[in-house]
C-alpha positions as CSV (number, residue, x, y, z in Angstrom):
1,X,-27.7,3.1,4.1
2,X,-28.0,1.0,1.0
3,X,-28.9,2.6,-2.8
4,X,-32.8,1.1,-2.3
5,X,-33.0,1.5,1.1
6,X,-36.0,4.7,2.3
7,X,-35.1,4.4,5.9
8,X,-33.1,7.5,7.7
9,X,-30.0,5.8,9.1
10,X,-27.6,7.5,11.7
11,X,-24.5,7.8,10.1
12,X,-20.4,7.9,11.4
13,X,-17.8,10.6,10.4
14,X,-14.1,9.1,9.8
15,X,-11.7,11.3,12.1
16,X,-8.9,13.0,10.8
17,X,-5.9,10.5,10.3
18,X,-2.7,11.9,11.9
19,X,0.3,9.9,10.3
20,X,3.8,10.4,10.7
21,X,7.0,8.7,9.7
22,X,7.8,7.4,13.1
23,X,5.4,6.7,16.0
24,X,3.1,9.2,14.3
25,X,5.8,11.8,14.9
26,X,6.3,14.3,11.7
27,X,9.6,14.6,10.1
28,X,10.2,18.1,12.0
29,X,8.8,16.7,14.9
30,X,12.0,13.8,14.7
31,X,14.5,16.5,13.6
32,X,14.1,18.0,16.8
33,X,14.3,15.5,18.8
34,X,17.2,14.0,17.2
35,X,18.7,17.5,17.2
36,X,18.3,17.4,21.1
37,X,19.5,13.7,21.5
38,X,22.9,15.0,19.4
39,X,22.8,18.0,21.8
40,X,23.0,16.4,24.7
41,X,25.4,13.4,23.5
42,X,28.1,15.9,22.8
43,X,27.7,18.2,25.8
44,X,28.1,15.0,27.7
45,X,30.9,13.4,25.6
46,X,32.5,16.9,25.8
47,X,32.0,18.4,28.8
48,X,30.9,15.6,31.3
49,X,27.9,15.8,33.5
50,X,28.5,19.6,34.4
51,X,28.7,19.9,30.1
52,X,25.3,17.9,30.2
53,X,23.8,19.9,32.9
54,X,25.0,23.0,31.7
55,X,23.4,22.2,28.1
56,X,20.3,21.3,29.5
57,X,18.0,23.9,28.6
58,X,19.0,23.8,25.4
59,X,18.5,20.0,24.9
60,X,15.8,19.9,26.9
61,X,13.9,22.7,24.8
62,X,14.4,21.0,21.6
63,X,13.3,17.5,22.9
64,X,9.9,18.9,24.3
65,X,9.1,21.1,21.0
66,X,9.3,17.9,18.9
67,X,7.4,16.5,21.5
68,X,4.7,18.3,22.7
69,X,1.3,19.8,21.8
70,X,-1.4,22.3,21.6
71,X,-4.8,21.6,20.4
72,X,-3.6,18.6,18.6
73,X,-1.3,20.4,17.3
74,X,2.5,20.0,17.4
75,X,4.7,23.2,18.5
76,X,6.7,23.6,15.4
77,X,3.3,24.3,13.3
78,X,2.2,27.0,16.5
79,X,5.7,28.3,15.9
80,X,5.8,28.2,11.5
81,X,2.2,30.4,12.5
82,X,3.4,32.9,15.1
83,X,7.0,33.9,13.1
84,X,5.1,33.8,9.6
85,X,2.3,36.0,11.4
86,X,4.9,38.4,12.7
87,X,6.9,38.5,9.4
88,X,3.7,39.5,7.7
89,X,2.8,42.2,10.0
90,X,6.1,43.5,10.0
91,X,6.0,43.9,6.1
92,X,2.3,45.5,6.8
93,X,1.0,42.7,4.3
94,X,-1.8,42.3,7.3
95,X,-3.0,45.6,6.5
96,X,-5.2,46.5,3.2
97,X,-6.0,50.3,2.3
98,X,-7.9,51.1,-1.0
99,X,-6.7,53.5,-3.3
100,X,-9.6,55.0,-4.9
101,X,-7.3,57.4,-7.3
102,X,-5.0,54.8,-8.4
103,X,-5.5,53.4,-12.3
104,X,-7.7,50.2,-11.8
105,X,-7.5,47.1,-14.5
106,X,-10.8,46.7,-16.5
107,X,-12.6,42.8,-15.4
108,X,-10.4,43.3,-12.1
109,X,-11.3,42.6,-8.3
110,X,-9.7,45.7,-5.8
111,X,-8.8,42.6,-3.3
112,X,-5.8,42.3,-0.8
113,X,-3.1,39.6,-1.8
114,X,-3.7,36.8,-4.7
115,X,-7.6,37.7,-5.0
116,X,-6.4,41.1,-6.9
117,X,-5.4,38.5,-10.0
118,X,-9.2,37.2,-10.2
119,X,-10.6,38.5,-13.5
120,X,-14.6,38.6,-14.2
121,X,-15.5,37.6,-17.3
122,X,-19.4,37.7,-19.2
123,X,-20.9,35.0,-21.0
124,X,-22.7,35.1,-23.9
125,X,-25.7,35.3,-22.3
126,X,-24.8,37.7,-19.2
127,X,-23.7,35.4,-16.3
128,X,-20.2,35.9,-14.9
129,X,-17.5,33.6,-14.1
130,X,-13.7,34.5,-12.2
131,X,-10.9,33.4,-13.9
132,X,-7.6,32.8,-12.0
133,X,-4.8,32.8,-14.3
134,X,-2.8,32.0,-11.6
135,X,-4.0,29.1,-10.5
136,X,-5.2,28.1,-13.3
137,X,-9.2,27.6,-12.6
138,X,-12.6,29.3,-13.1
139,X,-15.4,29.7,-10.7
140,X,-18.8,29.9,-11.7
141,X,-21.3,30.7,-8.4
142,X,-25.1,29.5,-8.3
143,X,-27.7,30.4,-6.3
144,X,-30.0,27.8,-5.7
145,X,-33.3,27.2,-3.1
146,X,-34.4,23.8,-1.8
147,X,-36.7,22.9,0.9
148,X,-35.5,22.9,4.4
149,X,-34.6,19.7,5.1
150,X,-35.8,20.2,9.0
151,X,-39.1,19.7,7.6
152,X,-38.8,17.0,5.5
153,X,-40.3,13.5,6.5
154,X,-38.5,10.6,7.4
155,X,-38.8,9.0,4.0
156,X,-38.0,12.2,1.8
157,X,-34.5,12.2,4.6
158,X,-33.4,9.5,3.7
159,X,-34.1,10.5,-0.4
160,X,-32.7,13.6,-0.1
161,X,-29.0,11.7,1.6
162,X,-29.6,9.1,-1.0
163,X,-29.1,11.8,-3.9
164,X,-26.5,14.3,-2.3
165,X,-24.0,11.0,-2.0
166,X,-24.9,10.4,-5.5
167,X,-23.9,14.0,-6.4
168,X,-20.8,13.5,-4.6
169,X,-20.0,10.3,-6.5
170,X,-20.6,11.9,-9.6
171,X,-18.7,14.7,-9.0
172,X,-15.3,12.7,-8.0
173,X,-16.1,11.0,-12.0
174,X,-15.6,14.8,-13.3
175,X,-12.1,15.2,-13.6
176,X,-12.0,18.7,-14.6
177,X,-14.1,19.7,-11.2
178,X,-11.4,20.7,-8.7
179,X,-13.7,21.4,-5.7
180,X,-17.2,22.5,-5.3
181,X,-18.3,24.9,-2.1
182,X,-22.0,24.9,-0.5
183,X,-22.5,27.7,1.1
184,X,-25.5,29.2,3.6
185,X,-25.4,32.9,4.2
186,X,-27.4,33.7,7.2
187,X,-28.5,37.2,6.5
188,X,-30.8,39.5,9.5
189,X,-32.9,42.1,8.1
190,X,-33.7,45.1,10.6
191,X,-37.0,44.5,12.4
192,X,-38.0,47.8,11.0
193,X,-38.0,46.4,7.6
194,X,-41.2,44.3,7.3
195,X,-43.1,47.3,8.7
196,X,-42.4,49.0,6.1
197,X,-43.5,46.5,3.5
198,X,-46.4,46.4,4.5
199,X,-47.1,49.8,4.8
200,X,-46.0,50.3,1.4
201,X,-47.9,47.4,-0.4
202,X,-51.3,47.3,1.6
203,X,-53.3,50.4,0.2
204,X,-55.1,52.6,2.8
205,X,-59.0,52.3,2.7
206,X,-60.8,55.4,2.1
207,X,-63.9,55.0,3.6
208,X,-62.2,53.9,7.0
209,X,-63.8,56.6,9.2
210,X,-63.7,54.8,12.5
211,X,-60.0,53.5,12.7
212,X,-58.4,50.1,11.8
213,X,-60.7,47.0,12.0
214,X,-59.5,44.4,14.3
215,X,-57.4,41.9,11.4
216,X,-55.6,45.3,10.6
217,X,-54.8,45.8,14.5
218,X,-53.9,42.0,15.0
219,X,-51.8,41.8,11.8
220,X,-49.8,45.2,12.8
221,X,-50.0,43.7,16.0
222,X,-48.1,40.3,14.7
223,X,-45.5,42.9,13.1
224,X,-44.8,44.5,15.6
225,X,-44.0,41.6,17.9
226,X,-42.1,39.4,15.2
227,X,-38.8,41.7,15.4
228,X,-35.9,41.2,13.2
229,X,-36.1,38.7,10.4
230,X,-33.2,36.4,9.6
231,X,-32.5,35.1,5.8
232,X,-30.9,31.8,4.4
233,X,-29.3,32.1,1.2
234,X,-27.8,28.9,-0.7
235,X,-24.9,29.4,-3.0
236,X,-23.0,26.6,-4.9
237,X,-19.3,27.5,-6.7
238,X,-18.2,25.3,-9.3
239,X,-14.4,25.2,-9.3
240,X,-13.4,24.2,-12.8
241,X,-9.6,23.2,-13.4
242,X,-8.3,24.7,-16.4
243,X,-5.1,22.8,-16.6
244,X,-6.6,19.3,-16.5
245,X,-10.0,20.6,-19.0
246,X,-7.1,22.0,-21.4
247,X,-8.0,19.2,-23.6
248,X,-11.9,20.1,-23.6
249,X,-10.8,23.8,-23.7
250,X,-9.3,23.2,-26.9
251,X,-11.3,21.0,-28.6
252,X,-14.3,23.9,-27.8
253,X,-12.5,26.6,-29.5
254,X,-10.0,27.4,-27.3
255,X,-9.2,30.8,-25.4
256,X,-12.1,32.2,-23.4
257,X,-15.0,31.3,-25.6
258,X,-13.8,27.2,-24.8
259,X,-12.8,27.9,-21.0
260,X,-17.1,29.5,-21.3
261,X,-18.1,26.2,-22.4
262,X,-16.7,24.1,-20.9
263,X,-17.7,25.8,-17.9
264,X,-21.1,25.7,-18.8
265,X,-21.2,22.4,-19.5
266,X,-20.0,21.3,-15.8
267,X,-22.8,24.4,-14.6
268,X,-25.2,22.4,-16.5
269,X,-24.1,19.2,-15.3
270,X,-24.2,20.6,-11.7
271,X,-27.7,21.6,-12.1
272,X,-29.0,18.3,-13.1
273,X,-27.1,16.5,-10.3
274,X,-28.7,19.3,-7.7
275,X,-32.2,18.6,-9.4
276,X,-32.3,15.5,-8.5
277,X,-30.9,16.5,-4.9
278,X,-34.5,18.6,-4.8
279,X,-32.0,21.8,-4.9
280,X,-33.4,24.1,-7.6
281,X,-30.7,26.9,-9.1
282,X,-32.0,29.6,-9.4
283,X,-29.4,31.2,-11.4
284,X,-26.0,31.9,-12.5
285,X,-25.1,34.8,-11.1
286,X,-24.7,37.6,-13.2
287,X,-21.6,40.0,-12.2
288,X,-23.9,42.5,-10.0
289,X,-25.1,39.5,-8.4
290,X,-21.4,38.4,-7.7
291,X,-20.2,41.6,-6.3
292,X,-23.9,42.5,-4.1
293,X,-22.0,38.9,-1.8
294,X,-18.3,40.2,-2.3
295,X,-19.3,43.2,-0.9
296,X,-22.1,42.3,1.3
297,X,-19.1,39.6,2.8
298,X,-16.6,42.8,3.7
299,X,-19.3,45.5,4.7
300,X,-22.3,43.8,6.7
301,X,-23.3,47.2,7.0
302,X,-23.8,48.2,3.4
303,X,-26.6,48.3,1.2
304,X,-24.7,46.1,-1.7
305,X,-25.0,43.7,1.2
306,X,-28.4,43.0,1.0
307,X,-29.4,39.9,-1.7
308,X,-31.9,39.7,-4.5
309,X,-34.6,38.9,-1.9
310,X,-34.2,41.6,0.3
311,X,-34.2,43.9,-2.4
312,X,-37.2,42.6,-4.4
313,X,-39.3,42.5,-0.7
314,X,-37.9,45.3,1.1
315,X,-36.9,47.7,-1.9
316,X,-37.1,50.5,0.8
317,X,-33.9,49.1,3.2
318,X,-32.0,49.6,-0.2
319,X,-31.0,53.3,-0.4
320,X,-30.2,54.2,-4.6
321,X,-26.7,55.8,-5.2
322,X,-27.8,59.6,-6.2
323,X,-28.3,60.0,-9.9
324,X,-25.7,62.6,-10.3
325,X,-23.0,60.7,-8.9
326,X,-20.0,59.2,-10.6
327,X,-20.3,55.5,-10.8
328,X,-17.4,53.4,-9.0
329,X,-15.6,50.8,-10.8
330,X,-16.9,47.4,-10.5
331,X,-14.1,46.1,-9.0
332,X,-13.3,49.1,-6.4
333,X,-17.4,48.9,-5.9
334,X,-17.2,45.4,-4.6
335,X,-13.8,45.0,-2.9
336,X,-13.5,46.7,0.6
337,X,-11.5,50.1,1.4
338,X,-9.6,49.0,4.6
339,X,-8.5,45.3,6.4
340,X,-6.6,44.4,9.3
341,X,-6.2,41.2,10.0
342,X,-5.1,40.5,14.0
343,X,-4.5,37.6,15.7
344,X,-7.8,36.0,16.3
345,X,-9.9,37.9,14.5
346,X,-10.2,40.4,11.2
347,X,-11.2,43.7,11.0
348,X,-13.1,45.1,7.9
349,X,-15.1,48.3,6.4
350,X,-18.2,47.9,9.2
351,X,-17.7,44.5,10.8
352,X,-15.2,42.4,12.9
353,X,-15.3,39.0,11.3
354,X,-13.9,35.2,13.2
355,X,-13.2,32.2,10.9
356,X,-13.4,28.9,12.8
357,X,-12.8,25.4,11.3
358,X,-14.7,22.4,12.0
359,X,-11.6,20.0,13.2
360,X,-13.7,17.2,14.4
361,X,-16.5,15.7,12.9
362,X,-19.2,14.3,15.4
363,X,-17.5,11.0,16.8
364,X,-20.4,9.4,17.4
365,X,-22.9,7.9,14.9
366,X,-25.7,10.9,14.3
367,X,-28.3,11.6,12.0
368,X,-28.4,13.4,8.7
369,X,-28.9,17.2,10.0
370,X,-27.1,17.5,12.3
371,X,-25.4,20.8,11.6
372,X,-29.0,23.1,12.0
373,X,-27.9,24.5,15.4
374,X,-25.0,25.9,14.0
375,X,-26.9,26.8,10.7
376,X,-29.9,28.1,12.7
377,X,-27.7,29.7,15.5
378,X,-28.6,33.3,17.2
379,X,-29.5,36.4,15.1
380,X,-26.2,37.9,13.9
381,X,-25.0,37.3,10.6
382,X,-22.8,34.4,9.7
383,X,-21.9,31.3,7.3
384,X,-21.3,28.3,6.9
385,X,-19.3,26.4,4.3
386,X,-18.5,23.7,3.2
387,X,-15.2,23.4,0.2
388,X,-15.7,19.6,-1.1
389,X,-12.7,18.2,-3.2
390,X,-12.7,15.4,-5.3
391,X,-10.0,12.9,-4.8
392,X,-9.0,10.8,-8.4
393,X,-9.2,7.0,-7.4
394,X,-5.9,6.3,-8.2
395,X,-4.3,9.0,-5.7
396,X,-7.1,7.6,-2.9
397,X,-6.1,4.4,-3.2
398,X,-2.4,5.2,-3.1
399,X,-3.3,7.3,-0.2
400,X,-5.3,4.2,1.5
401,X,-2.2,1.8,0.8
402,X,0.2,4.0,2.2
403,X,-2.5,4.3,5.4
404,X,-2.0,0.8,5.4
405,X,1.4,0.8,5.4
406,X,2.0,2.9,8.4
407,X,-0.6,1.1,10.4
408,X,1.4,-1.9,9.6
409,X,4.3,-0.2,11.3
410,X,2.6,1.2,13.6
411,X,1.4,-2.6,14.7
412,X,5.6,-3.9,14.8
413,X,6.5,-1.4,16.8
414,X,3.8,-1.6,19.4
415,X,4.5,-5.4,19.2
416,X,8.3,-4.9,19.5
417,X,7.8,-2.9,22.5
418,X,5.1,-4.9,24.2
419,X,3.0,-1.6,23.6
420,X,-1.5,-2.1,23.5
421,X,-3.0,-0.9,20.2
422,X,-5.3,1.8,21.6
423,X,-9.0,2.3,20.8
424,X,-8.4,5.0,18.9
425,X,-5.8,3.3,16.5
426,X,-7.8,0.2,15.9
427,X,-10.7,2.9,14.6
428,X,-8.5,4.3,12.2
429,X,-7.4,1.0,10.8
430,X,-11.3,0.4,10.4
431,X,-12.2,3.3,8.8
432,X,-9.3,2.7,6.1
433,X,-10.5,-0.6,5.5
434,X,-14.3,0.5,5.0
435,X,-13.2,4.1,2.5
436,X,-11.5,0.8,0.9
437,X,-14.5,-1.0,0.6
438,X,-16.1,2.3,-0.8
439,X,-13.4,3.0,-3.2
440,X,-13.7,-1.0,-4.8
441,X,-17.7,-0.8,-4.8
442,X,-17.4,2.2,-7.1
443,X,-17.9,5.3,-5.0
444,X,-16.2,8.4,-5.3
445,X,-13.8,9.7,-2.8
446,X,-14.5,13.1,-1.7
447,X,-12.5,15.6,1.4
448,X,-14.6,17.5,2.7
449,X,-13.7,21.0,4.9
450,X,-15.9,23.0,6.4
451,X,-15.4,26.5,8.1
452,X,-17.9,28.8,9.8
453,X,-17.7,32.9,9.9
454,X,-19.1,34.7,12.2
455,X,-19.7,38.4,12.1
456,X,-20.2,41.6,14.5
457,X,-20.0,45.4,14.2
458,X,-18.1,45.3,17.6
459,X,-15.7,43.2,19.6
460,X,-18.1,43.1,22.4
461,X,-20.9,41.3,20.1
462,X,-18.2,38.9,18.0
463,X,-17.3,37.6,21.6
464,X,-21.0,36.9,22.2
465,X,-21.8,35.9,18.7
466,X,-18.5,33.3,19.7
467,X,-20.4,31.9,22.7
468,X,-23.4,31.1,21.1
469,X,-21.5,29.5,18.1
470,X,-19.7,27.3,20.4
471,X,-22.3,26.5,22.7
472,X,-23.9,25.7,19.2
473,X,-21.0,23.5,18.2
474,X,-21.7,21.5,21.2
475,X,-25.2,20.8,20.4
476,X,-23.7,19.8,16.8
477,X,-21.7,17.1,18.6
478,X,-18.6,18.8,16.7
479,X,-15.0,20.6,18.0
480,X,-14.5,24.2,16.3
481,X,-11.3,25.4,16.0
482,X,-10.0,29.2,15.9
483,X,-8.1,29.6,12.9
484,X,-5.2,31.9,15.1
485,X,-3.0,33.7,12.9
486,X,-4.4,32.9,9.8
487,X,-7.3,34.7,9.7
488,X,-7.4,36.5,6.3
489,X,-7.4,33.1,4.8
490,X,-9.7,31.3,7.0
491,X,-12.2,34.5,6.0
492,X,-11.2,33.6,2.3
493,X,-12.2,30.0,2.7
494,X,-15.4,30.6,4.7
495,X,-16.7,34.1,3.9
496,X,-16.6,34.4,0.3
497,X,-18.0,32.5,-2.5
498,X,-14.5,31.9,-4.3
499,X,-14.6,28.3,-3.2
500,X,-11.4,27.9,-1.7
501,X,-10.1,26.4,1.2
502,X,-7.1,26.7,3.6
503,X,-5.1,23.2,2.3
């Protein structure tokens, strides 16, 4: 779809290029099998054909690890997963218990792992940021609002693609922008919850001596039948760099005060792009406003949970801490009191939580959109993300040569042994050449990686939250993939606004 062009045009995902040293075999993947070729050469130079024989399970079991796969996904990596997964669980570093009596740092988040170093700093004027000192960036979260694209015309479609890729473009310019995550919190308010609006905000007539009229009994009516209600909240987090903004940091004032503005210069930045997106933010949220998600993310069940809009129109779902009680500490307030992270799934204050990742993009050409049935899926609570990196044109064109390159010897070797270049191959090689193209028109280059959490209070409804996902996936025209022993930072990437992602 060209700059000036107002038409919607289906559009084609790139699929994820799988490269290797050798006949797109990995280096581990080689060392095996090299390891089982050396096997087997000196049990045979050694010990003959009974040697050989004797050796053979051993050989045999190196040879097929380097070789085979699961999911697309070689047996060393299942392997690296399961004995890294065990280690941890050994050292009970999958397990999380608060400590409520212990001395808590001021500005600090009560969080399992690396997410205990985040700090929350206040601006001058009362929004909050996260610093990670450890690696080295700060994350400013936006709430924003837009119109749902669903019900935007044909010609407003095609506007509305027109100005995100431009967003995109502009953000691969910004070199102090390490990522950027979009991300939609599907939220489901009890169905008890709009009754009680309305009985709080439409005052009772006095003069009604013979009952209800018959708009009051067909609006109660309409209440009554409309059961739970589901809510879509947008939020945008600005990953900021601080080792490549050092520069800007300095020449701002340095410490804090210059990390503050040059973060709010790229907030600022961010809103103008998302303005002309037709994305409205709404604010910067302020450090309750960061910790209501946090905790809402960990404890579906509790009231912190809730967002702005569910407080301002159901105020009465929102039960007020007593006024006598001892005030937690931010950070204890918004972290959780007890994880466990399992196999295929992670276990939190009041929910069960399942990470998936979308590994394929649709394969064939779709149009804009095409992610509302997972967006719009059931009536359980869930998100999607999406963690969108900027790639410097330098390293994308280095990594488009070196694509390039191993297509090249991909092509000698298939011609050496008289081997067809599949379908699939010659695609690649096309979509190299056109994010070439891109790259020398002047567009930015962007990775994109999205993950979707799903979340239940029991096992019994995550399983059937996981079937409706799935059979929304397919509808999608998209491949999810369980994130198996890596759950904790699956949720990480897709369940809280820190915009991070797996790789």
């Amino acid at each position: 779809m060209s700059e000036s062009s107002r038409t919607l045009e289906a559009v084609k995902f790139p699929r994820y290029e799988r490269r290797g040293l050798f006949m797109g075999q990995k280096w581990y993947q080689l060392l095996l099998l090299a390891a089982g070729v050396i096997t087997a050469s000196v049990a045979s130079a050694t010990g003959g054909p009974g040697g050989l024989f004797t050796s053979g399970p051993t050989w045999l079991s190196l040879i097929l690890l380097g070789l085979l796969q699961y999911s697309r996904i070689p047996y060393p990596v299942w392997a690296s997963q399961i004995i890294l997964f065990l280690y941890r669980s050994a050292v009970r570093q999958t397990r999380f218990l608060a400590r409520p009596e212990s001395a808590l740092l001021a500005g600090r988040l009560v969080l399992p792992g690396g997410l205990g170093n985040l700090e929350l700093r206040r601006t001058a004027k009362g929004e909050c940021f996260l610093v990670d000192p450890h690696g080295r960036e700060a994350i400013a979260v936006l709430r924003c609002s837009t119109r749902s694209f669903a019900l935007l015309d044909a010609d407003d479609k095609a506007w509305a693609v027109q100005a995100w890729s431009r967003v995109q473009a502009g953000m691969a310019q910004r070199s102090s922008i390490a990522r950027i995550a979009v991300q939609d919190y599907t939220v489901p308010y009890p169905s008890t919850a709009l009754r009680d609006f309305y009985d709080r905000n439409v005052p009772r007539r006095a003069d009604a001596v013979s009952g209800l009229t018959w708009g009051e009994r067909a609006y109660q009516d309409l209440i009554a039948a409309a059961g739970s209600a589901m809510s879509h909240e947008l939020l945008v987090a600005v990953v900021v760099d601080t080792a490549k903004a050092r520069r800007r940091i300095r020449e701002s004032g340095g410490g804090m005060a210059g990390l503050e503005r040059v973060l709010r210069l790229e907030v600022e930045a961010m809103t103008t792009a998302l303005g002309t997106h037709s994305v409205k933010v709404d604010e910067w949220l302020p450090e309750d406003g960061i910790l209501d998600v946090v905790r809402g993310a960990f404890d579906p069940a509790a009231v912190a949970g809730l967002g702005r809009e569910a407080r301002t129109v159901f105020p009465t779902a929102v039960s007020a801490r007593p006024p006598d009680s001892d005030p937690e500490p931010p950070g204890l307030a918004a972290g959780p009191m007890a994880i466990e992270e399992r196999w295929t799934y992670l276990q939190t204050d009041s929910g069960f939580h399942q990470t998936f990742w979308i590994a394929e993009w649709p394969r064939q050409k779709v149009f804009p959109g095409f992610l509302h049935p997972l967006i719009y899926v059931g009536d359980f609570r869930h998100t999607v993300t999406q963690v969108i990196r900027s790639v410097p044109t330098v390293e994308a064109l280095r990594d488009i040569r070196s694509a390039q390159e191993a297509h090249e010897t991909r092509r000698r070797i298939n011609t050496r042994f008289d081997r067809p270049l599949t379908r699939e191959q010659r695609a690649e090689e096309e979509e190299v050449a056109q994010r070439e193209e891109e790259i020398v028109a002047g567009h930015g280059d962007v990775r994109p990686a999205a993950y979707v959490t799903i979340s239940a209070a029991t096992l019994d409804d995550l399983a059937r939250h996981r079937q409706e996902l799935e059979s929304a996936a397919a509808g999608a025209f998209v491949e999810l993939r369980l994130l198996a022993g890596q759950q904790w930072a699956a949720f990480v990437a897709g369940g809280l606004p820190f915009g991070r992602g797996l790789r």
